[in-house]
C-alpha positions as CSV (number, residue, x, y, z in Angstrom):
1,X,0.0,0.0,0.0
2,X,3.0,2.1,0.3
3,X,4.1,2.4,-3.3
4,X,0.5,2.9,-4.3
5,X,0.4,5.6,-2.0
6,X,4.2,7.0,-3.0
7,X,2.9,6.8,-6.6
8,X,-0.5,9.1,-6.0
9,X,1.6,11.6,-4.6
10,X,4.0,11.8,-7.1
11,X,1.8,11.9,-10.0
12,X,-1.4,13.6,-8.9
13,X,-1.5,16.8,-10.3
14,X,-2.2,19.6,-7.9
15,X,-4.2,22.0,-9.9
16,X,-6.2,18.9,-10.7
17,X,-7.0,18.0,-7.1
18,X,-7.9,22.1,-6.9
19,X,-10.1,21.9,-9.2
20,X,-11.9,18.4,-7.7
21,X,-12.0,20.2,-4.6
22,X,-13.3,23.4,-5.4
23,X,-15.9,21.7,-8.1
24,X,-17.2,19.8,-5.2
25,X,-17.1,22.3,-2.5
26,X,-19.0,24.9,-4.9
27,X,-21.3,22.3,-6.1
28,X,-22.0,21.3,-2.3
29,X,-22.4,24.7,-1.5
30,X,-24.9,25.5,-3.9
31,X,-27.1,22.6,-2.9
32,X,-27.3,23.0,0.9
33,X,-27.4,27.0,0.0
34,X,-30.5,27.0,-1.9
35,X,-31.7,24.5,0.7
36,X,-31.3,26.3,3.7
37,X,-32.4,29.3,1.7
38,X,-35.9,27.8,0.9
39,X,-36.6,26.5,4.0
40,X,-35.6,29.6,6.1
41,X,-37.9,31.6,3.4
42,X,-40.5,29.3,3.0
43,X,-42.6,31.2,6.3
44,X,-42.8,34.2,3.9
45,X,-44.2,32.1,0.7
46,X,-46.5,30.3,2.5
47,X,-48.0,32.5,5.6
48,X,-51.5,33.3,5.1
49,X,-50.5,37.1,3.8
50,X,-47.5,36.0,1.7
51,X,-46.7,38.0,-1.2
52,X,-46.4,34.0,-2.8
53,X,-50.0,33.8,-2.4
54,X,-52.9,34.0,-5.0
55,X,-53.3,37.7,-5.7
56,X,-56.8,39.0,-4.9
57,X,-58.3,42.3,-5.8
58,X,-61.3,44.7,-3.9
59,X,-63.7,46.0,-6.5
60,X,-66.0,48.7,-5.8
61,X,-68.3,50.8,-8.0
62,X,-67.0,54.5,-9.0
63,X,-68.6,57.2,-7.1
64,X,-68.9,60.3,-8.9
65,X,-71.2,63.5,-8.6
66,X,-73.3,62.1,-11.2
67,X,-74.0,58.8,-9.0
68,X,-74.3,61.3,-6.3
69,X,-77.2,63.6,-7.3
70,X,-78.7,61.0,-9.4
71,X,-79.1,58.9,-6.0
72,X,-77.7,55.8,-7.9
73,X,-76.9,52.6,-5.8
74,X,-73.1,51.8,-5.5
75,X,-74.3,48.0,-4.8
76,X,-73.7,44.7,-6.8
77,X,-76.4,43.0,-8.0
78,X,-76.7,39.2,-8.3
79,X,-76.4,39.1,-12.0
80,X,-73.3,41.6,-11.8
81,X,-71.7,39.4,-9.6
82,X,-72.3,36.2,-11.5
83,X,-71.0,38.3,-14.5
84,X,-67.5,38.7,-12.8
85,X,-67.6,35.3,-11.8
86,X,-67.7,34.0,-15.3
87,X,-64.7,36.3,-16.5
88,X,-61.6,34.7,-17.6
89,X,-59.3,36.4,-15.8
90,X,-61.6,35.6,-12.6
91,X,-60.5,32.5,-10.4
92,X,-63.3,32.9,-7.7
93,X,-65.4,35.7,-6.7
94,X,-66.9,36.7,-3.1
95,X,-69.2,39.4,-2.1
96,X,-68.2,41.3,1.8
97,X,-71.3,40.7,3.9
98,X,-71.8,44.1,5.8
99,X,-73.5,44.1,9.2
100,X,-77.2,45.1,9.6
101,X,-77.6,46.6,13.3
102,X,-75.6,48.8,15.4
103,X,-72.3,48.2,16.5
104,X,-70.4,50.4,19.1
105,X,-67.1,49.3,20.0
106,X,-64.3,50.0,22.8
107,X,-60.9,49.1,22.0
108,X,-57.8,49.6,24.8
109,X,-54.5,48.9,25.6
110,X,-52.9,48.4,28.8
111,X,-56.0,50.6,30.3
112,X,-55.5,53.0,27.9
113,X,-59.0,53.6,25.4
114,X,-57.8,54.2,21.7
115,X,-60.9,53.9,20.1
116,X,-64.3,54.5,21.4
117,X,-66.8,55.0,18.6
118,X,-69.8,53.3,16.5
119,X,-68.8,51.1,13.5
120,X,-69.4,48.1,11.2
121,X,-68.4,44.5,10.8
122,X,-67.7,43.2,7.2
123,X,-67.0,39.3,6.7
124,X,-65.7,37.4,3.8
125,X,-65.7,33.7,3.2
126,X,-63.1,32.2,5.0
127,X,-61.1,31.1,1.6
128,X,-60.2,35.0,1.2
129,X,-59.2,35.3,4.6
130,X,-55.2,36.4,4.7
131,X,-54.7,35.0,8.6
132,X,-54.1,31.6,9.8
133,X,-57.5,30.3,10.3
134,X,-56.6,28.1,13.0
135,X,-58.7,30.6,16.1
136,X,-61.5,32.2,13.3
137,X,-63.8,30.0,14.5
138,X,-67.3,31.0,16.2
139,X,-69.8,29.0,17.9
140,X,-74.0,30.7,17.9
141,X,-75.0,32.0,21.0
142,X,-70.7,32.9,22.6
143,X,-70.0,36.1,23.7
144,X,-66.4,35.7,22.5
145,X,-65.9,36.8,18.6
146,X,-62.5,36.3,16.3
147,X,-61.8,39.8,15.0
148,X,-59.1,40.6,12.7
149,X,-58.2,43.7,12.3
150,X,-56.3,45.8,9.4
151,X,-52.8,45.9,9.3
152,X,-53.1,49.6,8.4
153,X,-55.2,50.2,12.2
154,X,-52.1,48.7,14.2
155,X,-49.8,50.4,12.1
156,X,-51.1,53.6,12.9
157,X,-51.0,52.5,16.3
158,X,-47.5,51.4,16.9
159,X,-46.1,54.4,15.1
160,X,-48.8,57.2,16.2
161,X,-51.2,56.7,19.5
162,X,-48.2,54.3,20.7
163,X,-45.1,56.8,20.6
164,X,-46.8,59.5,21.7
165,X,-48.8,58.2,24.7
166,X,-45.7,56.2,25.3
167,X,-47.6,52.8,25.4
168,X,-46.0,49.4,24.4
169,X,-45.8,48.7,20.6
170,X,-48.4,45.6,19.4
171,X,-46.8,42.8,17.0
172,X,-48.7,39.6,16.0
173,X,-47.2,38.0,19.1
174,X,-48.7,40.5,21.8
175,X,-52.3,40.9,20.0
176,X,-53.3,39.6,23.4
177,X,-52.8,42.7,25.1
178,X,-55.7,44.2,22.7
179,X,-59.0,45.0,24.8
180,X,-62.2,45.0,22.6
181,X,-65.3,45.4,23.8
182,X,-68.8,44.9,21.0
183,X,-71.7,46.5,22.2
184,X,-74.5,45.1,19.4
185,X,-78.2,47.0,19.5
186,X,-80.8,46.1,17.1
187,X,-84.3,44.0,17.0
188,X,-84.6,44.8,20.7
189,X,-81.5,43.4,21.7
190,X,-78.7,44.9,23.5
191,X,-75.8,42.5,24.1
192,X,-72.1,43.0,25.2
193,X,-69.2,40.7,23.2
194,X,-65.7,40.2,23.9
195,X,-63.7,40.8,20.5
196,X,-60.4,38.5,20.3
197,X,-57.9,39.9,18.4
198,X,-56.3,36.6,16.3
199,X,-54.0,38.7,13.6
200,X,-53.5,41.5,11.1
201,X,-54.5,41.9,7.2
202,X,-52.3,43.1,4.9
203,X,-54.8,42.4,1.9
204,X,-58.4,43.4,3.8
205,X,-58.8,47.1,5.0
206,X,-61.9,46.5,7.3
207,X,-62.7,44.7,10.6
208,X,-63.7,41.3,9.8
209,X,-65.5,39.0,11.9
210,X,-66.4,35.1,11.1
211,X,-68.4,34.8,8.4
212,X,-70.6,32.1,10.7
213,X,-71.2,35.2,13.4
214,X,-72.4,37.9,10.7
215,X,-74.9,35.6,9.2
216,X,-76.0,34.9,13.0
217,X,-75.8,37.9,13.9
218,X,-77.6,39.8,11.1
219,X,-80.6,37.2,11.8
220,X,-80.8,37.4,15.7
221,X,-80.3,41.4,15.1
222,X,-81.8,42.5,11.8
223,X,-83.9,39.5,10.3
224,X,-86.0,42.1,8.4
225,X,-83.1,43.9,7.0
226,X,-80.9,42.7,3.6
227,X,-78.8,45.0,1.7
228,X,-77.0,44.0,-1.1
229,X,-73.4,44.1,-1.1
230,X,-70.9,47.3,-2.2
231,X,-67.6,45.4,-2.7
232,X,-66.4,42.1,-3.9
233,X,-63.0,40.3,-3.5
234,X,-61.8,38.2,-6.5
235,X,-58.9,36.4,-7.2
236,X,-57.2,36.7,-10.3
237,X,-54.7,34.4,-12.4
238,X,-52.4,37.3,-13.6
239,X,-53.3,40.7,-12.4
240,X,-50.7,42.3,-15.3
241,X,-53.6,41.1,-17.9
242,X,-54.9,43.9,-20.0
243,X,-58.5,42.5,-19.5
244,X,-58.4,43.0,-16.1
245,X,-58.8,47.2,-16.7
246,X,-60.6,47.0,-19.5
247,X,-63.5,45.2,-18.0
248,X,-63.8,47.2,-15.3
249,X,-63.6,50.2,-17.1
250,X,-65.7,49.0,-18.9
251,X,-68.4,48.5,-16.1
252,X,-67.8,51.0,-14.3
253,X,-65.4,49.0,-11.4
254,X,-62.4,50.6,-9.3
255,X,-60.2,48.8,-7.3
256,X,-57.3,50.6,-5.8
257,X,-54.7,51.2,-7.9
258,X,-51.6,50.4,-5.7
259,X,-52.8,47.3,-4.7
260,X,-53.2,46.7,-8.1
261,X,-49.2,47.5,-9.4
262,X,-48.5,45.5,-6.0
263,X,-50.0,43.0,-7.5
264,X,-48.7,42.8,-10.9
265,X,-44.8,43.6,-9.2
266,X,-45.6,40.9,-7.1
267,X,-46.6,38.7,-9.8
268,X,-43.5,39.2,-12.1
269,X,-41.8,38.6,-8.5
270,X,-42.8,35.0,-8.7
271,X,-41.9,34.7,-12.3
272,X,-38.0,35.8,-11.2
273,X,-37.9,33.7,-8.1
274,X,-39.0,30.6,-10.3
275,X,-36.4,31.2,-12.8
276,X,-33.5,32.0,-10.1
277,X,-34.6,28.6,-8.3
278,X,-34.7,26.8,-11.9
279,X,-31.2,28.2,-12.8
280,X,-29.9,27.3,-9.2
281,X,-30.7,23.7,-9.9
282,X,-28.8,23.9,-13.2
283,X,-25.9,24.8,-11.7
284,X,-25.8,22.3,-8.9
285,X,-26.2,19.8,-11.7
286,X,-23.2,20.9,-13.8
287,X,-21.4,21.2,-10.3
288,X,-21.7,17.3,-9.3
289,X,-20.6,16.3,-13.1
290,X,-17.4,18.6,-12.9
291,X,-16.9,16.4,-9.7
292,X,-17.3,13.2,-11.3
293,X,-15.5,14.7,-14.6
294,X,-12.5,15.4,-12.1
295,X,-13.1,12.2,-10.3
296,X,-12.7,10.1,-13.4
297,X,-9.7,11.9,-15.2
298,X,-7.8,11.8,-12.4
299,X,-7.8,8.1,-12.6
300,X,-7.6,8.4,-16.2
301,X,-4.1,10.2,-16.2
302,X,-2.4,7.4,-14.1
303,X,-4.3,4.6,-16.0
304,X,-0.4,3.6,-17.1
305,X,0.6,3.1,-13.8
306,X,-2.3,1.5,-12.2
307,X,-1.9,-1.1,-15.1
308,X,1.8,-1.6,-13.9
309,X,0.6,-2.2,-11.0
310,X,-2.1,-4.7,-11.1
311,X,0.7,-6.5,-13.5
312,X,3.2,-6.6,-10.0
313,X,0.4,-7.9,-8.6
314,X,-1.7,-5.5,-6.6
315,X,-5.5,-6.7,-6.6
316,X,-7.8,-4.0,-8.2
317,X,-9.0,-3.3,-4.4
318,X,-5.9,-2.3,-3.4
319,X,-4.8,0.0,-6.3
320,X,-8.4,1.4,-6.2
321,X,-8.4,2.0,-2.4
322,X,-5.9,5.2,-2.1
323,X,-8.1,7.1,-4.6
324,X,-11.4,5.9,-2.4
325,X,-10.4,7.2,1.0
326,X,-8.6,10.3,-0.9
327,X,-12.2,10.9,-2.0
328,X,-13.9,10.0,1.0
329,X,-11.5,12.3,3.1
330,X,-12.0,15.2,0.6
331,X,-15.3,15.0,0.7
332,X,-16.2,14.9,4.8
333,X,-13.7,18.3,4.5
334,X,-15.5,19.9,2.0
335,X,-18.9,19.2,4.1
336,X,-16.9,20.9,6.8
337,X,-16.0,23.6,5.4
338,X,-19.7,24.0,3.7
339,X,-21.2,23.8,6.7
340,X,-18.7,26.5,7.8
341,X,-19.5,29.1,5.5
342,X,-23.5,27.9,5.1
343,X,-23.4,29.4,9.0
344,X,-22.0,33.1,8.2
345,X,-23.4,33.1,5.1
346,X,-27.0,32.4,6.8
347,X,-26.7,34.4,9.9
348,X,-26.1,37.7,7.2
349,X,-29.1,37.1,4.9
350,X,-31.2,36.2,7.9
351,X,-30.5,39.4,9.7
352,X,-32.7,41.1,6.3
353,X,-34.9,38.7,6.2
354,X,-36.1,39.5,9.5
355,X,-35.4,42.9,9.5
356,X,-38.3,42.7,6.3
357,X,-40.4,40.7,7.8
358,X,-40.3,40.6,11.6
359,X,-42.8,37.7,12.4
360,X,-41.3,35.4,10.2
361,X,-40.8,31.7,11.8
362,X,-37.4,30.9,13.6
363,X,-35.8,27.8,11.3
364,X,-32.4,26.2,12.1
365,X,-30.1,24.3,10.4
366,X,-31.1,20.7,10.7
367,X,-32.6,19.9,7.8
368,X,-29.2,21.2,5.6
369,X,-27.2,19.1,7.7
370,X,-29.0,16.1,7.3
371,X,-29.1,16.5,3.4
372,X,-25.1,17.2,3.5
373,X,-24.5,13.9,5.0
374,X,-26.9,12.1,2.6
375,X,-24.7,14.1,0.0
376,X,-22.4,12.9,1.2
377,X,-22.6,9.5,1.3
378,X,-24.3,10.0,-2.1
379,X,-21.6,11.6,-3.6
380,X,-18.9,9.3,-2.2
381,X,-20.4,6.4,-3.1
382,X,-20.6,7.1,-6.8
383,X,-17.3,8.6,-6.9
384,X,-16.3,4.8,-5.5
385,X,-18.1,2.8,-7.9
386,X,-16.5,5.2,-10.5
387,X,-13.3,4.5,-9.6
388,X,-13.6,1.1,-8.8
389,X,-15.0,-0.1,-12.8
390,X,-12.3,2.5,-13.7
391,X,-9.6,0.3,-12.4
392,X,-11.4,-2.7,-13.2
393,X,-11.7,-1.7,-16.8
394,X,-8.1,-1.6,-16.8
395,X,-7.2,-4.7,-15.0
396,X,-9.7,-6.3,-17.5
397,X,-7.4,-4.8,-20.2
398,X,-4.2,-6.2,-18.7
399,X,-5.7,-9.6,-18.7
């Protein structure tokens, strides 16, 4: 084992073994990169108001002074909605279901009243609802009710009421501090609710309550009462198609023309993270076959001497075994050092992530390291069966 050792040293050529090294340690990288990269980012894609979600539009009738004086209704019919159902650009289609009666509320925090006035509940079917739907659930006749709240309320909050009454900030994790008292007149009834707080909506800008409550409510309060609804919430395949605008200019429609870019930015978002993640895996690919490229001409350019060898008298196994652990050792350093620069390299694109979106799930590192040591027996494996029908191809060709 000596001499095959003393003749891998002497003839293996270092910016050959550079190259193996570096092909596998970039192609290694890559892989547990993009990895760890998907699964620390994979909280944003897939929370209830991810940008990744379907994209969803409000549509509301135009008011103008004509509408105004002529004393024209702003409302959806039935045959309007079924219209917009039935467009192509349409996925599904929802009406908001507005609340009958009269609501006063009384909303505090820490003691402290910061909103003390009458309003209205709006609901939506709870397949349009941005917030984990785990706690929007209501049962008839409790004097508890899930409320969620626009994101646009608590932001005011934090960075208006909050600084300058010097009261504690609210985030998704404290929405328990939140006091919110219903008080609900109507069809001679006068009954007191406790409103739970369960998130924040990015993509609804009104105070939504279980769609199972406002039909309950609206009965128990307001049986004799119907109105038809003002806006409608549809979700849209591509919000950049042209048909979209036309159709409700068309009509008459508005939706709010931010969300709408949002929407389309969004959209073409996607498009670029698809592509980026499709190009990713095309490069890990051509990583792992300039591994097995270098693998295999390394054996290749002392295919002489193995054959000299095996003619001494060394069995394949033994000529074949200095290039297996070389492999095997190269390859548990290259994890190493993966893992190594996988930790920095995390910790600084974690620190934005976070900073962008604050109540984004903690993730660790697990999962990479598991798939690195599948790599690598993976990897090592099939860089030993390469070399071992590369030396039996020539010990086949000495015989």
């Amino acid at each position: 084992m000596k001499l095959v050792w003393k003749l891998l040293r002497q003839h293996i050529s270092i910016p050959q073994f550079i190259g193996f090294f570096f092909a596998n340690l970039f192609g290694m990288f890559i892989v547990l990169l993009g990895f760890q990269f998907y699964n620390d980012v994979l909280p944003v894609f897939t929370s209830q108001d991810s940008f990744m979600k379907a994209d969803y539009l409000i549509i509301s009738k135009k008011i103008g002074a004509g509408s105004t004086l002529s004393s024209s209704s702003n409302t959806f019919s039935n045959s309007e909605i079924e219209e917009l159902k039935e467009q192509s650009f349409t996925k599904k289609t929802a009406a908001f279901t507005s609340t009958e009666y009269k609501v006063d509320a009384n909303m505090g925090i820490n003691g402290q009243t910061i909103l003390n006035s009458e309003l209205f509940f709006e609901s939506v079917p709870d397949g349009f609802v941005d917030v984990s739907l785990q706690d929007w659930k209501y049962t008839e006749g409790s004097h508890e009710v899930p409320i969620i709240l626009p994101r646009t309320y608590i932001n005011m909050y934090n960075f208006g009421f909050a600084q300058s009454h010097s009261l504690p900030k609210i985030s998704e994790g404290l929405m328990g501090m939140i006091d919110f008292k219903i008080f609900i007149h109507g069809n001679g009834h006068k009954d007191e609710y406790k409103g739970k707080v369960i998130g924040f909506s990015s993509r609804l800008n009104t105070i939504l309550v279980p769609q199972k409550f406002m039909d309950w409510s609206n009965k128990l309060y307001a049986p004799e009462q119907h109105s038809e609804p003002s806006r409608l919430i549809a979700e849209v395949g591509n919000p950049a198609d042209e048909n979209i605008s036309q159709y409700l200019d068309k009509k008459g429609y508005e939706v709010d023309t931010d969300k709408l870019q949002a929407e389309k930015t969004t959209y073409f978002l996607r498009m670029i993270v698809t592509l980026v993640m499709c190009i990713g895996l095309i490069i890990s690919a051509l990583s792992f076959y300039i591994l097995m490229l270098s693998i295999y001409l390394l054996v290749q350019k002392n295919s002489s001497k193995l054959e000299n060898l095996l003619l001494i008298g060394y069995s394949p196994r033994k000529v074949a075994m200095p290039y297996q652990i070389l492999t095997i050792v190269l390859n548990i350093t290259v994890l190493a050092i993966t893992w190594t620069i996988l930790y920095f390299v995390r910790n600084y694109y974690m620190g934005i992530i976070e900073t962008l979106f604050p109540q984004i799930e903690d993730t660790t590192m697990i999962k990479s390291i598991t798939l690195g040591i599948i790599l690598l027996v993976f990897v090592s494996a099939i860089n030993q069966i390469a070399i071992h029908r590369k030396v039996m191809n020539i010990w086949k060709r000495k015989e």
